[in-house]
ZAPAGU-790669 format. One line per 2 residues: number of its first residue (from 1); their letters; for each residue x negated, y, z of N, C-alpha, C, CB. Coordinates in nm, 3 decimals, always signed. Glycine has a CB too. Example, Ala and Ser with C-alpha at 12.3 -4.5 7.8 and 13.67 -1.06 7.14 Angstrom:
// ZAPAGU-790669
1) AS) -1.319,-0.569,+0.780,-1.230,-0.450,+0.780,-1.320,-0.330,+0.780,-1.131,-0.447,+0.905 ~ -1.285,-0.225,+0.708,-1.367,-0.106,+0.714,-1.290,+0.003,+0.787,-1.408,-0.060,+0.572
// end
This chain:
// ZAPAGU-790669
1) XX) -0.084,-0.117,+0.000,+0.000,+0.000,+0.000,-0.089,+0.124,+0.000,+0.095,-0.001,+0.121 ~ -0.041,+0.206,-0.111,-0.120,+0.332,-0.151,-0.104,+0.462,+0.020,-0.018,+0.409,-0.337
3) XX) -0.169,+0.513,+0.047,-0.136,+0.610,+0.166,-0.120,+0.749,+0.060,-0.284,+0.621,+0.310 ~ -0.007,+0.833,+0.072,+0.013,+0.959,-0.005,-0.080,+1.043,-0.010,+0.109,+1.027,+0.033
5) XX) -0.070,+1.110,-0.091,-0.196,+1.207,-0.119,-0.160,+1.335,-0.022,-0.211,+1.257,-0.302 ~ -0.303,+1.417,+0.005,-0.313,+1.480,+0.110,-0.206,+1.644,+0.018,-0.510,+1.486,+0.170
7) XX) -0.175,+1.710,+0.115,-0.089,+1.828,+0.016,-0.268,+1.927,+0.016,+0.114,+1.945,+0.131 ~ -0.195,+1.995,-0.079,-0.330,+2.086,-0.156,-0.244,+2.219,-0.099,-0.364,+2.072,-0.382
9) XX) -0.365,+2.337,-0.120,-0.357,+2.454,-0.025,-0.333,+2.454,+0.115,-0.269,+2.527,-0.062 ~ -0.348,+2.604,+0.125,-0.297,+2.606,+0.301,-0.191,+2.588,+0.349,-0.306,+2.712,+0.368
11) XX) -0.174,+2.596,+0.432,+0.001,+2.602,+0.493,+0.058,+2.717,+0.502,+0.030,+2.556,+0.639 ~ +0.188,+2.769,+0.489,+0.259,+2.895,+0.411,+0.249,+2.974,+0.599,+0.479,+2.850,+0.306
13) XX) +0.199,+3.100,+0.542,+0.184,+3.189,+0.683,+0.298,+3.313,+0.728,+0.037,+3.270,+0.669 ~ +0.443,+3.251,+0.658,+0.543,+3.333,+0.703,+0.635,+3.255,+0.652,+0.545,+3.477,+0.667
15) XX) +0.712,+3.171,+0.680,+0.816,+3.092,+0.652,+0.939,+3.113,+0.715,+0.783,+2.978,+0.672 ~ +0.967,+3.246,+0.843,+1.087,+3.235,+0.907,+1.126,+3.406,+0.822,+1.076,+3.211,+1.112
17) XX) +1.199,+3.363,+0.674,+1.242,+3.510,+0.636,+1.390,+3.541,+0.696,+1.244,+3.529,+0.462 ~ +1.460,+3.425,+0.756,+1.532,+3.490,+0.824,+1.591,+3.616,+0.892,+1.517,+3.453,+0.856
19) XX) +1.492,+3.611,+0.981,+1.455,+3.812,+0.997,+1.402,+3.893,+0.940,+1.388,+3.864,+1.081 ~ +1.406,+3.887,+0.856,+1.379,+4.018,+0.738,+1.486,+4.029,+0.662,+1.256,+4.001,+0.628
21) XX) +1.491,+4.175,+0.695,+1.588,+4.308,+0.653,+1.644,+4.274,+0.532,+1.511,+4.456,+0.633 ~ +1.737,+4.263,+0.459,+1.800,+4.264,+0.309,+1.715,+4.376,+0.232,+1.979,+4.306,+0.307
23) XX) +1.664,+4.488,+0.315,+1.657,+4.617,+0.222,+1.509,+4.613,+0.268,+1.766,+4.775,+0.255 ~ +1.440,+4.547,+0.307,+1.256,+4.555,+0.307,+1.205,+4.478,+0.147,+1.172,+4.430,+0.477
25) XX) +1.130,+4.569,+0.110,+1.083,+4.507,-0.009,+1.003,+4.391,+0.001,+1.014,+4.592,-0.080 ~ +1.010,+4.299,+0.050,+0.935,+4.191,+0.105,+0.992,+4.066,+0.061,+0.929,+4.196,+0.250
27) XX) +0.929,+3.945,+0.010,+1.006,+3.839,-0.021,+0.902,+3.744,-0.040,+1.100,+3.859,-0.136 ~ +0.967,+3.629,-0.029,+0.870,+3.458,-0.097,+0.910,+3.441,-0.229,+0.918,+3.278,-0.015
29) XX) +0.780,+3.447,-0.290,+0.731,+3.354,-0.388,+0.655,+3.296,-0.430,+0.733,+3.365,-0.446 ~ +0.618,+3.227,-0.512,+0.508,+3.106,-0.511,+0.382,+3.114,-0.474,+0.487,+3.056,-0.624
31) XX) +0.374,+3.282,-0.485,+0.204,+3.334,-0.352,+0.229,+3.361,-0.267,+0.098,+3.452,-0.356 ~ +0.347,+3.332,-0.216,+0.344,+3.368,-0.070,+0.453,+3.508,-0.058,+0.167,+3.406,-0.017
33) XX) +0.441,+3.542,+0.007,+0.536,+3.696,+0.062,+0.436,+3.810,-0.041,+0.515,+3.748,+0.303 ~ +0.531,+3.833,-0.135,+0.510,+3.938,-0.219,+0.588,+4.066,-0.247,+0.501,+3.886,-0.314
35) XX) +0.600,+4.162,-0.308,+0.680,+4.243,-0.340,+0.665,+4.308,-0.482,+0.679,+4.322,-0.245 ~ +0.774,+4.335,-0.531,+0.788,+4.343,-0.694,+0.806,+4.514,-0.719,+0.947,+4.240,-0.760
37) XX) +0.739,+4.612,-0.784,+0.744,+4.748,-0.840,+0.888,+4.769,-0.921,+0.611,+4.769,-0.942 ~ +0.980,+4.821,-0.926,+1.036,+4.831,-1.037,+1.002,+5.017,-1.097,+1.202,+4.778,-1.005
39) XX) +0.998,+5.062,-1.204,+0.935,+5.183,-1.243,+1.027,+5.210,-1.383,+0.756,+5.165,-1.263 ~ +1.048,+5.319,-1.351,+1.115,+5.376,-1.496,+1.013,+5.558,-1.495,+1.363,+5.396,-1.473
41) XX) +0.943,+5.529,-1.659,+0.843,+5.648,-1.704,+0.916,+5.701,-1.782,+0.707,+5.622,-1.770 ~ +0.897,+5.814,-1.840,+0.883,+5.883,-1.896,+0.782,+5.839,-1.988,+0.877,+5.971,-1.835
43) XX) +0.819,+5.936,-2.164,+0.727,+5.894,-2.258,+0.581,+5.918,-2.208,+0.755,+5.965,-2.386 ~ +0.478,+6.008,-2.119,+0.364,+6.018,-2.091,+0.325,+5.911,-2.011,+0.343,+6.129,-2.045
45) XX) +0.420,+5.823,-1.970,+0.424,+5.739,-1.841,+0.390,+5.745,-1.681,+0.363,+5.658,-1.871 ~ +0.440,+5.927,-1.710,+0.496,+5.997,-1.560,+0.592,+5.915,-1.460,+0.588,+6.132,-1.596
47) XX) +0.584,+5.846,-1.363,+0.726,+5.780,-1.317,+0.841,+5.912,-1.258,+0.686,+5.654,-1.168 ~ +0.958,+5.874,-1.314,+1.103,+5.947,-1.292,+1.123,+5.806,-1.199,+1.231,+5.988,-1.458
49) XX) +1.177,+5.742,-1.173,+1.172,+5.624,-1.078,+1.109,+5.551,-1.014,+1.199,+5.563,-1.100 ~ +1.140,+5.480,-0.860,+1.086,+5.364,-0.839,+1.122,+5.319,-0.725,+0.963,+5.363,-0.850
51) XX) +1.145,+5.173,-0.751,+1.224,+5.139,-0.645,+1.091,+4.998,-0.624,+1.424,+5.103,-0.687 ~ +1.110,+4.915,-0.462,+1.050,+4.785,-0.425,+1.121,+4.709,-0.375,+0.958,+4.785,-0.350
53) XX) +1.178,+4.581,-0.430,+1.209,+4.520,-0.414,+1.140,+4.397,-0.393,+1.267,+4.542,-0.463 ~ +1.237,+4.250,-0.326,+1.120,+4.141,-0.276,+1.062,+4.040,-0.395,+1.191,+4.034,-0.151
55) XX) +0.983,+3.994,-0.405,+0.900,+3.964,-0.475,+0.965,+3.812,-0.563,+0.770,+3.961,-0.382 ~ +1.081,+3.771,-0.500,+1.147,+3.668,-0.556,+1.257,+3.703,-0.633,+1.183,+3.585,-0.467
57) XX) +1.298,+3.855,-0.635,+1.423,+3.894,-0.707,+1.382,+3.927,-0.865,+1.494,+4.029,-0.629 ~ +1.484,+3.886,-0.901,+1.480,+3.914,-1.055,+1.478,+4.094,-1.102,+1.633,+3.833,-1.121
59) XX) +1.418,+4.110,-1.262,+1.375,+4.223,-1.266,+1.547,+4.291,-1.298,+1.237,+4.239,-1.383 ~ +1.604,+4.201,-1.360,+1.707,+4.257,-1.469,+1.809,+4.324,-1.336,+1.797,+4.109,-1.596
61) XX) +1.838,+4.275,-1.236,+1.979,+4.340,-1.152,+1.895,+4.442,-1.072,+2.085,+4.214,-1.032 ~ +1.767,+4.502,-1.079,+1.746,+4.599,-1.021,+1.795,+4.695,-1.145,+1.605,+4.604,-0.960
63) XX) +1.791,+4.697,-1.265,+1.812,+4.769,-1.353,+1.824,+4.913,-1.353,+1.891,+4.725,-1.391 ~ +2.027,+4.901,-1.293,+2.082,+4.985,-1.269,+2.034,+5.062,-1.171,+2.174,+4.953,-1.260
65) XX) +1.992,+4.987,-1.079,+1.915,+5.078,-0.972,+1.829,+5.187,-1.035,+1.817,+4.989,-0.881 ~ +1.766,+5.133,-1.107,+1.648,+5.236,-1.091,+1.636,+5.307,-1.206,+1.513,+5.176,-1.062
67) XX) +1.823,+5.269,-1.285,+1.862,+5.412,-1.351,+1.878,+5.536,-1.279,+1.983,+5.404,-1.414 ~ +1.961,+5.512,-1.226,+2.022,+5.578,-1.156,+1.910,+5.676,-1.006,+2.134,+5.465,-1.118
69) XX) +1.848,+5.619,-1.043,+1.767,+5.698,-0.937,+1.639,+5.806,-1.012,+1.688,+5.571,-0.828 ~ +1.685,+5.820,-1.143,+1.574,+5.920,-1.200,+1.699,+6.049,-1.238,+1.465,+5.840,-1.367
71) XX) +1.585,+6.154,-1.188,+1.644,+6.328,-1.170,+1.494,+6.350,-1.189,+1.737,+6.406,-0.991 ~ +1.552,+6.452,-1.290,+1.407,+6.540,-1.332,+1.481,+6.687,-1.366,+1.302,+6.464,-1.499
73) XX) +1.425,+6.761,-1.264,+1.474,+6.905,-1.251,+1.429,+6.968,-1.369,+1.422,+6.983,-1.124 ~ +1.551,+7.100,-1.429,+1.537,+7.158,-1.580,+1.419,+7.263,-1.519,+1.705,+7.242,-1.667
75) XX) +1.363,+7.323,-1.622,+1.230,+7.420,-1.568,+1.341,+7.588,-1.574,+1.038,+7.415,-1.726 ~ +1.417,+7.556,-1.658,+1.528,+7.728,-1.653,+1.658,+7.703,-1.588,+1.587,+7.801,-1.832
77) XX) +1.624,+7.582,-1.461,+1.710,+7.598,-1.374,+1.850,+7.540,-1.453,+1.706,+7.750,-1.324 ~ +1.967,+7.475,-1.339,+2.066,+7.437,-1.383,+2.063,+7.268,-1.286,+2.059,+7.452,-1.560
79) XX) +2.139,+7.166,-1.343,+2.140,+7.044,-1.275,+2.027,+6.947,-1.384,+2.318,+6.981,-1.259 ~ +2.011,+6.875,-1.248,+1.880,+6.827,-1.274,+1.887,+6.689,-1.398,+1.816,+6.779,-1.116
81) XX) +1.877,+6.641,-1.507,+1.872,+6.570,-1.585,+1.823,+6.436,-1.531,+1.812,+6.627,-1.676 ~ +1.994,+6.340,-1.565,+1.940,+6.182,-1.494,+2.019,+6.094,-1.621,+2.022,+6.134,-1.284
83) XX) +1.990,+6.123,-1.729,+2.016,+6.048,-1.841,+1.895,+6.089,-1.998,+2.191,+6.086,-1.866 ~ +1.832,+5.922,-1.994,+1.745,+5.933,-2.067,+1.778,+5.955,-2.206,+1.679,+5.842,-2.047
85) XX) +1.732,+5.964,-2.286,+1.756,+5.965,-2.475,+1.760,+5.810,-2.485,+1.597,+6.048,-2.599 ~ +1.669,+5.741,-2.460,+1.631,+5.579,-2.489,+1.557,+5.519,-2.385,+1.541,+5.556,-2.617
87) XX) +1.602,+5.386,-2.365,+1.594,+5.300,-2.258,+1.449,+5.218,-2.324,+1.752,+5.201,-2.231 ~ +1.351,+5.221,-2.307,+1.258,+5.093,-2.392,+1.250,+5.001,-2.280,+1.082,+5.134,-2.458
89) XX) +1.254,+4.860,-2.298,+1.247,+4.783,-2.185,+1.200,+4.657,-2.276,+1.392,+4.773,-2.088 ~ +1.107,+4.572,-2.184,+1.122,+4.430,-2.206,+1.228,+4.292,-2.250,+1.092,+4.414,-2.121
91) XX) +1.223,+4.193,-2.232,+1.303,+4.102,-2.276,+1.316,+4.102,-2.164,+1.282,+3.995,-2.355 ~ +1.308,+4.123,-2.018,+1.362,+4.085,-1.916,+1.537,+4.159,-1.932,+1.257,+4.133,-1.787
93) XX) +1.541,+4.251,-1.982,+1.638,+4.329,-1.942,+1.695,+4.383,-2.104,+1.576,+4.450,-1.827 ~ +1.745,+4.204,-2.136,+1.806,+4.201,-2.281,+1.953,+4.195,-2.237,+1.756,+4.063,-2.388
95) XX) +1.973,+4.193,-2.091,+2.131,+4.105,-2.062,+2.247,+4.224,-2.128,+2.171,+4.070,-1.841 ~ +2.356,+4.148,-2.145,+2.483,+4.236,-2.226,+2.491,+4.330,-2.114,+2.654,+4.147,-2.267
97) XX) +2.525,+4.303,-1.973,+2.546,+4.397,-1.882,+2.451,+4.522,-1.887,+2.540,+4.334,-1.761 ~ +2.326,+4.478,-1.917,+2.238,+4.583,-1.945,+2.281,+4.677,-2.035,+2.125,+4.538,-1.987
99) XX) +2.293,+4.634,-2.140,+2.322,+4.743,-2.247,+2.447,+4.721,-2.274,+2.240,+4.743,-2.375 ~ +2.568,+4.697,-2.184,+2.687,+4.803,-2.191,+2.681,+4.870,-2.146,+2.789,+4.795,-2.169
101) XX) +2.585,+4.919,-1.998,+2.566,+5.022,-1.912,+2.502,+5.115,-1.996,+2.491,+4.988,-1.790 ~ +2.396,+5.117,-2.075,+2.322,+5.215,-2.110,+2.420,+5.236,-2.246,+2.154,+5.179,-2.122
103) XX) +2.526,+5.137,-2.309,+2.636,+5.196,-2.425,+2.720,+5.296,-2.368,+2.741,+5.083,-2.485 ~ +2.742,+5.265,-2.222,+2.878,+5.374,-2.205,+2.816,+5.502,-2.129,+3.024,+5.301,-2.097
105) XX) +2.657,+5.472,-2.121,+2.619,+5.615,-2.075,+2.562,+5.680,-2.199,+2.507,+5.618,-1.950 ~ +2.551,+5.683,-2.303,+2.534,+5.677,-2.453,+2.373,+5.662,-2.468,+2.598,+5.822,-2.535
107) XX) +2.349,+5.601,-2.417,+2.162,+5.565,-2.418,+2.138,+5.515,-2.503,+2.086,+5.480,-2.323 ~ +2.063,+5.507,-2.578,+1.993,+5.434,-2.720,+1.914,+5.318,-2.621,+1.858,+5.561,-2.841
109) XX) +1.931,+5.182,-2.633,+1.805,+5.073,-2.583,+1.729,+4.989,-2.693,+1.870,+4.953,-2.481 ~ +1.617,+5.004,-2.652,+1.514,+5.003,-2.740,+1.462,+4.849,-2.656,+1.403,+5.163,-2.744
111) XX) +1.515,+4.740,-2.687,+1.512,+4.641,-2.610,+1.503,+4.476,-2.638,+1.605,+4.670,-2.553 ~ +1.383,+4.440,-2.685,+1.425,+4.291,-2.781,+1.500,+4.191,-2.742,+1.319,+4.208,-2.816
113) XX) +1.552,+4.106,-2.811,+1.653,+3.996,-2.779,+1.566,+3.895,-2.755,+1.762,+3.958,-2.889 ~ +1.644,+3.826,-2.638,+1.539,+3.716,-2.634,+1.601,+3.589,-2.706,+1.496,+3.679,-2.476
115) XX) +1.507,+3.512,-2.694,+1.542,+3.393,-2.810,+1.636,+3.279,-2.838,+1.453,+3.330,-2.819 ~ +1.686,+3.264,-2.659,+1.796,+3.180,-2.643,+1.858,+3.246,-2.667,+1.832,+3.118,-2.549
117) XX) +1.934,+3.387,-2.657,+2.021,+3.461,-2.647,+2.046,+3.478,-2.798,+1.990,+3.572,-2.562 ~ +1.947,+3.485,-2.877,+1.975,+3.506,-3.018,+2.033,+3.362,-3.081,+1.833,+3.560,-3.095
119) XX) +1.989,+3.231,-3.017,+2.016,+3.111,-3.078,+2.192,+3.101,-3.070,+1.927,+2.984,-2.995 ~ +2.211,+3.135,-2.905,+2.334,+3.103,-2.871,+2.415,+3.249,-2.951,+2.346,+3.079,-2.687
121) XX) +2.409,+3.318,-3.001,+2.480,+3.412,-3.107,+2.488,+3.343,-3.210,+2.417,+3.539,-3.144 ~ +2.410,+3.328,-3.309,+2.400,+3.285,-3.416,+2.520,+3.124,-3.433,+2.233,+3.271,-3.428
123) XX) +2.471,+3.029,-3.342,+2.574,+2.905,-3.289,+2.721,+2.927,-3.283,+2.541,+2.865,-3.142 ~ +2.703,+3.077,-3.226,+2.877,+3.108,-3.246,+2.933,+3.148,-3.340,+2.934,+3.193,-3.175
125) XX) +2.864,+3.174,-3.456,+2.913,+3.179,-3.613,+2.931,+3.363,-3.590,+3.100,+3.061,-3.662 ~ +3.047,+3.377,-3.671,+3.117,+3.485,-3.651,+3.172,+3.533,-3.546,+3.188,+3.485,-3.710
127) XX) +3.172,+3.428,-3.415,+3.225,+3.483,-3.322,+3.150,+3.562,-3.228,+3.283,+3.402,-3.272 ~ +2.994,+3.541,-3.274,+2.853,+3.590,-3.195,+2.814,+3.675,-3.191,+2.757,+3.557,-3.212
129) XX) +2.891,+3.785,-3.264,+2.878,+3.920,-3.355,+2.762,+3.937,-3.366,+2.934,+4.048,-3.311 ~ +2.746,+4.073,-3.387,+2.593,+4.095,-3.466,+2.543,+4.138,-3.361,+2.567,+4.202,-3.600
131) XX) +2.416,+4.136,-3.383,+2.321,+4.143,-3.285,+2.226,+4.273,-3.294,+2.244,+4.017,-3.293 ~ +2.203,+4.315,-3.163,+2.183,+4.437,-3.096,+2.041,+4.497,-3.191,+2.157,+4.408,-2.911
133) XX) +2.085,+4.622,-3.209,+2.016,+4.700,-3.322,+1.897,+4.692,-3.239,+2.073,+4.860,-3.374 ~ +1.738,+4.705,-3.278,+1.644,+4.692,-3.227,+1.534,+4.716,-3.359,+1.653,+4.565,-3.147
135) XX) +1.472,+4.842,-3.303,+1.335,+4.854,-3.408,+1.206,+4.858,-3.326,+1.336,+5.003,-3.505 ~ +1.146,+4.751,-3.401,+0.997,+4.702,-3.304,+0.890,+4.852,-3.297,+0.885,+4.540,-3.412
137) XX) +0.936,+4.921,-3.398,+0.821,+5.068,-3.484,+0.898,+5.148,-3.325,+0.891,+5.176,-3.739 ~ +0.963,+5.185,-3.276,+1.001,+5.282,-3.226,+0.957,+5.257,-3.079,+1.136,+5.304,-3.258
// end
């Protein structure tokens, strides 16, 4: 009879997340207790946003968050501007919810489809409609 193999690495040095806060940017993932940036720039790649969240949450449902949290004051005075021209984002943040939010705030998203998402359109024939305008040049 074989004896199991010994486990590899150390042993995890915070395992009771129990007590930790919903709203501490702190979380487990596969390195251990990490925490994740979320950032919305500007074309110079000035940040207008930023939020921290825990390191196991997904990028796409902070989204909205960290629309909504960019204000960039006018220089001749007036209310402060919290709606971009165009959204550029990753494939993380291809979801429909995504860009109905940025359709009904009239945002242009500049955002590639990802590949299951394009398979399962196409599969639905005509019922898959067309798929989300996207220019790689822009």
């Amino acid at each position: 009879m074989r004896t199991p193999p010994a486990t590899q690495g150390d042993l995890p040095n915070y395992t009771n997340l129990g007590d930790e806060p919903a709203d501490h940017g702190i979380g487990r993932s596969r390195g251990g207790l990490t925490s994740k940036a979320h950032l919305a720039c500007d074309g110079h790649g000035r940040p207008l946003s930023v939020l921290v969240g825990p390191g196991q949450a997904g990028d796409s449902p902070m989204f909205a968050h960290v629309l909504e949290g960019i204000c960039v004051p006018r220089l001749a005075g007036g209310a402060h501007r919290t709606r971009p021209d165009e959204v550029r984002a990753d494939k993380a943040y291809s979801s429909r919810a995504n860009r109905e939010l940025l359709r009904s705030r009239g945002i242009k998203a500049v955002i590639p489809e990802k590949t299951d998402q394009a398979a399962n359109r196409v599969n639905k024939g005509r019922a898959g409609g067309r798929p989300p305008n996207f220019d790689p040049e822009s």
